[in-house]
C-alpha positions in Angstrom: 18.0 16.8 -11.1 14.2 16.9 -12.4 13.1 14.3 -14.8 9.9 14.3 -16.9 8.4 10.8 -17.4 5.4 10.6 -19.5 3.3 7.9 -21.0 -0.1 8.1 -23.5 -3.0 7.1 -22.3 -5.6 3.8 -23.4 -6.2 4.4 -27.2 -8.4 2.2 -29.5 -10.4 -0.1 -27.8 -7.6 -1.1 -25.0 -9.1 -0.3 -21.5 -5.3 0.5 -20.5 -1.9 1.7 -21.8 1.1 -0.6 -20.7 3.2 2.3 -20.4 0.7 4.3 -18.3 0.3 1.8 -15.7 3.7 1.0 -15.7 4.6 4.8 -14.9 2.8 4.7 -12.3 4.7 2.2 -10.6 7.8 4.0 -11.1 8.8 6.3 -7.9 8.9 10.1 -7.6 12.3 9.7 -6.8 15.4 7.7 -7.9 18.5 8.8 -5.8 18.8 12.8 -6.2 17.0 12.9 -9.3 12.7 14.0 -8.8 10.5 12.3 -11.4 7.6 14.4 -12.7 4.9 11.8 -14.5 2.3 13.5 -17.3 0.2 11.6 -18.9 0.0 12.3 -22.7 -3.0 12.0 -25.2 -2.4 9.8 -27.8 -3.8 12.4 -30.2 -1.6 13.4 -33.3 -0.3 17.4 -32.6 -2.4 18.1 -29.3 0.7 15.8 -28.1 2.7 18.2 -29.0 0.8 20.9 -27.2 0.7 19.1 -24.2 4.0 18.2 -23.7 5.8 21.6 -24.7 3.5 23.0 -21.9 4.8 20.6 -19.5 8.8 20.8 -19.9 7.3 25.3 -20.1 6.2 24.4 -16.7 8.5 22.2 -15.0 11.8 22.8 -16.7 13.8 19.5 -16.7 16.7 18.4 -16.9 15.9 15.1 -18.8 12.2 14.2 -20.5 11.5 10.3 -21.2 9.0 9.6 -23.0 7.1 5.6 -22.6 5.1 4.4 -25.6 3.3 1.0 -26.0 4.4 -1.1 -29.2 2.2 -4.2 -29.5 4.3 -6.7 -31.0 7.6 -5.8 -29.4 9.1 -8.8 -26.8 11.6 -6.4 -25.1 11.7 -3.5 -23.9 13.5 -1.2 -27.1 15.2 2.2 -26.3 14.5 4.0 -29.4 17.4 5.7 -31.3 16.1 8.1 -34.3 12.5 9.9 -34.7 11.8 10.5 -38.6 9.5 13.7 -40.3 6.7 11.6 -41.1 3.1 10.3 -40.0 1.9 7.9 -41.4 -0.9 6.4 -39.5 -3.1 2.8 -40.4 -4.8 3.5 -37.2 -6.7 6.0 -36.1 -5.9 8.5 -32.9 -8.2 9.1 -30.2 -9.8 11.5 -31.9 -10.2 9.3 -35.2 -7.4 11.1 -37.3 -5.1 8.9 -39.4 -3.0 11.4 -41.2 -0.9 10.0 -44.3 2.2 10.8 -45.7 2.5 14.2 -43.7 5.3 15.6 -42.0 5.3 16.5 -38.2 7.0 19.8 -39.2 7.1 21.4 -42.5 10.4 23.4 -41.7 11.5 20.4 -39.8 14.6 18.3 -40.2 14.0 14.7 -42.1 15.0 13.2 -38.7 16.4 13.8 -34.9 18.7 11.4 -32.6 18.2 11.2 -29.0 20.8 12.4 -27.3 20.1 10.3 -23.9 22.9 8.1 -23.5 20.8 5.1 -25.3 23.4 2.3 -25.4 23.8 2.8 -21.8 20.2 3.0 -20.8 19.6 -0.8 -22.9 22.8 -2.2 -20.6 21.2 -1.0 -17.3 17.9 -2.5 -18.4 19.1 -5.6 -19.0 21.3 -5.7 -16.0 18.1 -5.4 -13.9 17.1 -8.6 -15.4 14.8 -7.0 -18.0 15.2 -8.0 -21.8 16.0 -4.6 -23.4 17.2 -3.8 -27.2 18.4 -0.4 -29.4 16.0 0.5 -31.8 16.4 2.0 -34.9 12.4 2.7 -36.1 10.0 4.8 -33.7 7.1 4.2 -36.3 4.9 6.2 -38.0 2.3 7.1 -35.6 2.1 8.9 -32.0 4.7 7.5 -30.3 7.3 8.6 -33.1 5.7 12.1 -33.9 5.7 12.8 -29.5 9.5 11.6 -30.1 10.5 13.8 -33.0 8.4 16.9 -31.3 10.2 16.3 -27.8 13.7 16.3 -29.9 12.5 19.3 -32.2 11.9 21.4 -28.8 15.3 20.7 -27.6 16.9 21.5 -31.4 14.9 24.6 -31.0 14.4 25.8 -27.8 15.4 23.7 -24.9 19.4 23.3 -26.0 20.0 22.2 -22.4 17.7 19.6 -22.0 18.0 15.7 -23.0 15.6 13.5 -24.0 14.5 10.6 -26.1 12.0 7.8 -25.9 11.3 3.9 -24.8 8.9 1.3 -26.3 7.5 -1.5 -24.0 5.6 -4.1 -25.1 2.2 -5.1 -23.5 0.9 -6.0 -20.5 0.8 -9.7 -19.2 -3.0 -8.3 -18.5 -3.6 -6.8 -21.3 -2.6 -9.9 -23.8 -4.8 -12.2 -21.2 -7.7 -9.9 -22.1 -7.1 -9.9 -26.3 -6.6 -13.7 -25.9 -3.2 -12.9 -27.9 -0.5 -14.4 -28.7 1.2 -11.2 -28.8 4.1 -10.6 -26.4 3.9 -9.3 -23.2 5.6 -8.6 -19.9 4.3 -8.0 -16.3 3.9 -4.3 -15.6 6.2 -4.6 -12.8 9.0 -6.0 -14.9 8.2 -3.0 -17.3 8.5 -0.7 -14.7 11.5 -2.2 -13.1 13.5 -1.3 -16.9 12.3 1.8 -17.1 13.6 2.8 -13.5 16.9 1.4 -14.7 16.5 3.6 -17.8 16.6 6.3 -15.9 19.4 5.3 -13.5 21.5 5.0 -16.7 19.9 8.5 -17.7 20.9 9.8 -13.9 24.4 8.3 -13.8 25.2 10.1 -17.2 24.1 13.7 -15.7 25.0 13.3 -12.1 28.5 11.3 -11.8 29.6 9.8 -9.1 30.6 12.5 -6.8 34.1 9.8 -6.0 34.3 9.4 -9.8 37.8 11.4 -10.2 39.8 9.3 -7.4 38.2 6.1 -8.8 40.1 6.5 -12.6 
């Protein structure tokens, strides 16, 4: 099984993206299952762009997709991506779109169909505070969601996928002086490794699985 794991880069004035650095903690490999990391621009379509070209070029099984969510205390497995950007902050490339739909032919909204409510009890079983979440937003992180989930509506019927928030880094809150919550990058990357256990036990069952019933 080949997984695609991708996070956005630093955008705005942060000097790093929790969900970057916490990718790269994550290993290559989780039992059977490979893990392919891309790092994604936090750019409104060109997100889009990149990421279609990666699952063209490495043809998963499974794409997660790792988004920063200042404000946020756990990590939050997201449920539903909506038709709509709607940005109060610029992208990296100073766009801010408004009221504008990711796709004009698109549906009003897509559900992951990663086994969410399975991926939030594996997090937390690791140890990691870990919610559902019913809102993606209204800027990068959602349109990258409902993109990813357009491509499999579209084109990839095979192929699951869906989309985690963390919150910041323990660093990165030290270096705003915030009072904003935060969590070490290794916890972060210790829930999203269980994320994709859950993700890998789901796809791959346990070879024993039928004698064990």
């Amino acid at each position: 099984m080949k997984i695609l794991l991708t996070a956005f880069d630093p955008f705005g004035t942060d000097a790093q993206n929790a969900a970057e650095e916490a990718v790269k903690l994550v290993p290559e490999r989780i039992g059977s299952a490979v893990i392919v990391k891309k790092t994604i621009p936090t750019v409104f379509f060109e997100s889009l762009d990149v990421l279609r070209q990666t699952i063209e070029g490495e043809k998963p099984d499974a794409a997660l997709c790792i988004g920063q969510a200042a404000g946020r205390s756990t990590l939050t497995v997201e449920r539903v991506a909506i038709n709509l950007i709607d940005a109060d902050i610029p992208d990296n490339k100073g766009v801010s779109p408004c009221d504008t739909p990711i796709l004009q032919d698109g549906q009003n909204a897509y559900f992951s169909n990663l086994p969410i409510k399975e991926m939030v009890t594996s997090i937390r079983a690791a140890g990691i505070p870990a919610n559902l979440s019913n809102s993606a937003g209204t800027f990068v992180c959602n349109q990258l969601m409902y993109g990813l989930l357009a491509l499999i509506d579209r084109e990839f019927p095979t192929l699951k996928g869906g989309f985690l928030h963390v919150p910041l880094s323990s660093k990165q809150a030290a270096e705003k002086r915030s009072t904003l919550p935060s969590m070490s990058l290794s916890d972060i990357a210790l829930g999203i490794q269980a994320a994709l256990r859950a993700i890998i036990d789901r796809e791959e069952p346990h070879p024993l699985a039928p004698l064990l019933k």
